[in-house]
C-alpha positions as CSV (number, residue, x, y, z in Angstrom):
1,X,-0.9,7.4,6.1
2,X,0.6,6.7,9.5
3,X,1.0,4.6,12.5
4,X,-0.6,5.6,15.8
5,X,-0.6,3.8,18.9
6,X,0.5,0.6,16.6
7,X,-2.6,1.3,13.9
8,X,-2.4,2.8,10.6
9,X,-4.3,6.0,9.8
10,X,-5.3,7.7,7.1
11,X,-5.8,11.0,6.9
12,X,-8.1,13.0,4.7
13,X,-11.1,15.0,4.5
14,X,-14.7,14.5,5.9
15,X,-17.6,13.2,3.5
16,X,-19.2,16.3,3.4
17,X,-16.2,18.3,2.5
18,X,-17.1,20.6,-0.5
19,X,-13.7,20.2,-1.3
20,X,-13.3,16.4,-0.9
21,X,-12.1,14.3,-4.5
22,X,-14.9,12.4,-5.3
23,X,-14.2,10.6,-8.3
24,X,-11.1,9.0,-10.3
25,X,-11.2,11.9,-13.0
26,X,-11.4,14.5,-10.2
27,X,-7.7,13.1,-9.1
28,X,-6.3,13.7,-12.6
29,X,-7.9,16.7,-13.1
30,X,-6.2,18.2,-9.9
31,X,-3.2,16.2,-11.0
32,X,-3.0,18.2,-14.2
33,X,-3.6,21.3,-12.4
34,X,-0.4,21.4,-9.8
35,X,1.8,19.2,-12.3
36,X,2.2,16.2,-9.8
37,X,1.3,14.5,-6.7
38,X,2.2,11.7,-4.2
39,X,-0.7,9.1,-3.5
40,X,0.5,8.9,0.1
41,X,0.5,11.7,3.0
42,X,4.6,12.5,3.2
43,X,6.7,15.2,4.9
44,X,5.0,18.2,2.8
45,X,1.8,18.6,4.4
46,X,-1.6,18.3,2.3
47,X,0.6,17.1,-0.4
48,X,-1.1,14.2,-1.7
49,X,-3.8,12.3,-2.6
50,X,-4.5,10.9,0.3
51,X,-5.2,14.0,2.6
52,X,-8.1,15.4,-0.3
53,X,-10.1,12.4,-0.6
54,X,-11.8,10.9,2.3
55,X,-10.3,7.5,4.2
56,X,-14.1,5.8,4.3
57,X,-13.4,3.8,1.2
58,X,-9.8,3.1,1.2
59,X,-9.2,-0.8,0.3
60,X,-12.9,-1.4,0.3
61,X,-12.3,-2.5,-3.4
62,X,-15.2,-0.2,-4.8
63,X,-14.1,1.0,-8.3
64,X,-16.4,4.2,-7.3
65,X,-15.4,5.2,-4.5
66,X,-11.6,3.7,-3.2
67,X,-8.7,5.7,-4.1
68,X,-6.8,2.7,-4.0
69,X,-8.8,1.5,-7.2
70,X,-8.8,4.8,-9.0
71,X,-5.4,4.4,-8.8
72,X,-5.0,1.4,-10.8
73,X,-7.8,3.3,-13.3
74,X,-5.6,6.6,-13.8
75,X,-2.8,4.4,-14.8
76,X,-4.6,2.5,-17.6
77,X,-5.7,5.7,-18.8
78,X,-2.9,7.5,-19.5
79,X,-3.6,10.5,-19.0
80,X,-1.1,10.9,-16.5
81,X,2.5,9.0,-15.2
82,X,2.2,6.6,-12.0
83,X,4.8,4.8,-10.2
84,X,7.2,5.5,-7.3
85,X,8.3,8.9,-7.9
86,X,9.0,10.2,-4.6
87,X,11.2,9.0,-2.7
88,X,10.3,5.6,-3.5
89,X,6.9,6.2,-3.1
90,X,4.0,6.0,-5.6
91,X,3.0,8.8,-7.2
92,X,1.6,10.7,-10.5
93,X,2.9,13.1,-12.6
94,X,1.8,15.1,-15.2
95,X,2.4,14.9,-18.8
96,X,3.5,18.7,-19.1
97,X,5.7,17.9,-16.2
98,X,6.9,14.3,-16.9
99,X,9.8,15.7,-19.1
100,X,11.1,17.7,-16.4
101,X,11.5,14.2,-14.2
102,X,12.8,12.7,-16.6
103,X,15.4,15.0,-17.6
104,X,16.6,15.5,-14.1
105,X,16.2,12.4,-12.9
106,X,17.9,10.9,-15.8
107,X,20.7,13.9,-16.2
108,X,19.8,13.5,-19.7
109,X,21.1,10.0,-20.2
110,X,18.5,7.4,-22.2
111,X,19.0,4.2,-20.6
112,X,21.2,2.1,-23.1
113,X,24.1,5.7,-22.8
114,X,23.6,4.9,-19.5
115,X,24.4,2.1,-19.6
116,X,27.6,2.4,-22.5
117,X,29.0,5.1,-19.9
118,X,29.1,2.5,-17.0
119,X,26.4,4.2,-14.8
120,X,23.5,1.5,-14.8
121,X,24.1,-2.2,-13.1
122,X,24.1,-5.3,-14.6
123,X,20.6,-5.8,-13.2
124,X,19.0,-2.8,-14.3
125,X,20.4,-3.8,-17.6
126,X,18.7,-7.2,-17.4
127,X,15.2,-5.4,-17.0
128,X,15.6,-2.9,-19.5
129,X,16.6,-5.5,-22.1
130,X,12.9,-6.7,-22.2
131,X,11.8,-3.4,-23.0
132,X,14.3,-1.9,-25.3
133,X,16.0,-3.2,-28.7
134,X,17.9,-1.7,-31.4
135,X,16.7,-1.7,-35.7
136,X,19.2,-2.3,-38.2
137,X,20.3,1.2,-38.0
138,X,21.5,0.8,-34.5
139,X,18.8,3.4,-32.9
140,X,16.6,2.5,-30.2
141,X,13.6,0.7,-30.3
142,X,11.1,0.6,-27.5
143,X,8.9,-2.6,-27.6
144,X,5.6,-3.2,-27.2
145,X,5.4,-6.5,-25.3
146,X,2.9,-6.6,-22.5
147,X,4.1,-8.8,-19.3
148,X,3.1,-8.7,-15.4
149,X,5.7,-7.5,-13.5
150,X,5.8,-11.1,-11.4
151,X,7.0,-12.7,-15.0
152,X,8.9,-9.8,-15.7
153,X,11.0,-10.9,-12.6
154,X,11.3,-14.4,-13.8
155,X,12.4,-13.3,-17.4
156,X,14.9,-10.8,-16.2
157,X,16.7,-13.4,-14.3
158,X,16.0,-12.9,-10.9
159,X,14.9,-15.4,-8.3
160,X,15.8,-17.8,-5.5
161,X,19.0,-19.0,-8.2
162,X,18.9,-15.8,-9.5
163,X,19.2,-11.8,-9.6
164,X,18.5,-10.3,-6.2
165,X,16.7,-7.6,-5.2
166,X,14.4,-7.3,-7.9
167,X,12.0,-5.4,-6.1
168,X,14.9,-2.5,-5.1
169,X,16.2,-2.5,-8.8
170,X,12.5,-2.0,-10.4
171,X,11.8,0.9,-7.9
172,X,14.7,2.7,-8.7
173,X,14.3,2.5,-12.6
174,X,10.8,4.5,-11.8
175,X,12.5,6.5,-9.8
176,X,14.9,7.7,-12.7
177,X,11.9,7.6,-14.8
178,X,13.0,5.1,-17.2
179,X,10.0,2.6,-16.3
180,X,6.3,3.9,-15.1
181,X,3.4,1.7,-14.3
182,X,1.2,1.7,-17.1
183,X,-1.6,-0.9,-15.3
184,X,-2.5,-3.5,-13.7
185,X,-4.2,-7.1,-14.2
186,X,-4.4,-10.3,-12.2
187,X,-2.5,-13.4,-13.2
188,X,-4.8,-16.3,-14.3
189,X,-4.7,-20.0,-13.8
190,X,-4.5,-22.6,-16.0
191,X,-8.3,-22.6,-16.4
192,X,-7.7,-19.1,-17.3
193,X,-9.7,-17.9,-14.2
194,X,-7.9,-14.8,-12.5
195,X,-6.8,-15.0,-9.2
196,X,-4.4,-13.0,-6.4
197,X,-3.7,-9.8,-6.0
198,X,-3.4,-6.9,-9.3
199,X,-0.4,-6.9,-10.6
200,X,1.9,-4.0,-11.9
201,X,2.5,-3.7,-15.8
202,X,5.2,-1.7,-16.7
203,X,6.7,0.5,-19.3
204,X,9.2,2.8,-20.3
205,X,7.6,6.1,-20.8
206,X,8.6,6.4,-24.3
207,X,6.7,3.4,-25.3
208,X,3.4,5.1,-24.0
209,X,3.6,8.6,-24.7
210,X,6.3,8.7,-27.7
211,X,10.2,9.3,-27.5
212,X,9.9,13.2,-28.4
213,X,7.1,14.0,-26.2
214,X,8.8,12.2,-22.9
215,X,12.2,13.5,-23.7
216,X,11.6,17.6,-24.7
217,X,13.1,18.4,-21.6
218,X,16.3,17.0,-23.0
219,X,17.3,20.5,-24.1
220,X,17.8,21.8,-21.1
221,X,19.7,21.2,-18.3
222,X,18.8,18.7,-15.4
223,X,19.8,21.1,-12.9
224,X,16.9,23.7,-14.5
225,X,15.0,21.4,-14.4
226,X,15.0,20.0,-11.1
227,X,15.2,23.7,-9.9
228,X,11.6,23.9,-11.8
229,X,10.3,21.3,-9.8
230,X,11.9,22.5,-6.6
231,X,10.6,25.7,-7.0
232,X,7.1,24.8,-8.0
233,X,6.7,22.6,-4.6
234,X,8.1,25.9,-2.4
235,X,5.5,28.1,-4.0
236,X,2.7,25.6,-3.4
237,X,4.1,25.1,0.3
238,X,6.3,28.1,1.0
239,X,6.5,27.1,4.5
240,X,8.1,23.4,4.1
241,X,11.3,22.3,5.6
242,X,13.7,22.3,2.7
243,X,14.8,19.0,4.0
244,X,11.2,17.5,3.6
245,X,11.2,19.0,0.2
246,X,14.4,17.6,-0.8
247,X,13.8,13.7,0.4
248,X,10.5,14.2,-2.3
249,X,12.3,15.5,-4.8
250,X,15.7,14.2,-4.3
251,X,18.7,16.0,-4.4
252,X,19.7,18.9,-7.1
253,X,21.8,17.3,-9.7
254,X,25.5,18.0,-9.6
255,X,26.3,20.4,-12.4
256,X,29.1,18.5,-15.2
């Protein structure tokens, strides 16, 4: 997606094209076959969702058809991560490959070390406490409790006499893969009619997909496993800028 001659574009392929996504389940299947994939065109060319399906039905609100829908149906199925993975961007991974993210992207700290060692904020803190507690035997718990990402904001503390930057602080706890975006749903009225815009529902990862499974990357170290991911994107687009690869990715973890 980009601006030209002040309108956006989308890119893609033509209706016809044998090799056009069709279908919701298409995307994951594809998803599951190169490990991970931004929804949005970026600097690595043909690396996305976007540029394989076709731009006719983008936003049209078609469940069928719009990849913008399909996206909010890969998420509730779970057979694949979505949130903003690259470079603060949505995207979907893989569950072969999620632990990979999440050990690099997490140098192999679970949020509440993190937080003991002084690396997470205050606000990041506040978020997390929704989603994590601790059992009588002081080990982690990872709760259940289902809430729309606009309450979220108000039980977290943030708000006009709040937190700020609430938006900034979510996007950056997907990006260190300790929150994904597990659905959406629209907020209801007091009739209990839905209205707006879908909203984002979020988790962390262990909640959805167990603690062992998300973390078996753990053994390793971040740095392998960043170089993993590095090297799988230069072998599916040897001829990428590092530098373009790099601001997807991020930057190769420093080495303790």
């Amino acid at each position: 997606m980009s601006v030209e001659n002040g309108e956006w574009f989308m890119r893609g392929l033509d209706w016809e094209n044998p090799y056009r996504i069709r279908t919701w389940q298409e995307l994951v299947n594809w998803i599951n076959e190169i490990g991970f994939l931004p929804l949005f065109g970026n600097g690595v060319p043909g690396f996305s969702a976007e540029e394989h399906t076709s731009p006719r039905f983008w936003w049209s609100g078609d469940r069928q058809e719009d990849p913008w829908e399909w996206r909010e149906i890969i998420a509730a199925s779970g057979q694949v991560a979505y949130g903003k993975f690259f470079d603060k961007k949505t995207g979907f991974i893989s569950l072969e490959w999620l632990p990979y993210f999440v050990n690099c992207r997490r140098a192999g700290y679970n949020f509440d070390a993190r937080w003991e060692d002084g690396l997470a904020g205050r606000r990041e803190k506040k978020i997390m406490d929704f989603f994590l507690d601790e059992d009588p035997d002081g080990d982690t718990v990872f709760k259940k409790e289902r809430i729309l990402s606009t309450d979220l904001k108000k039980a977290a503390g943030f708000g006009k006499d709040g937190e700020k930057n609430y938006a900034g602080v979510i996007t950056n706890l997907q990006m260190q893969t300790y929150l994904v975006i597990s659905e959406f749903s629209r907020r209801r009225n007091k009739r209990g009619e839905e209205y707006g815009m879908p909203v984002s529902i979020l988790f962390p990862p262990e909640t959805l997909w167990g603690y062992d499974r998300v973390t078996a990357a753990y053994s390793e170290s971040p740095e392998k496993s960043w170089q993993r991911i590095y090297d799988h994107v230069r072998e599916m687009y040897p001829d990428t800028p590092e530098r373009e690869i790099l601001r997807l990715i991020g930057k190769k973890p420093e080495a303790e």
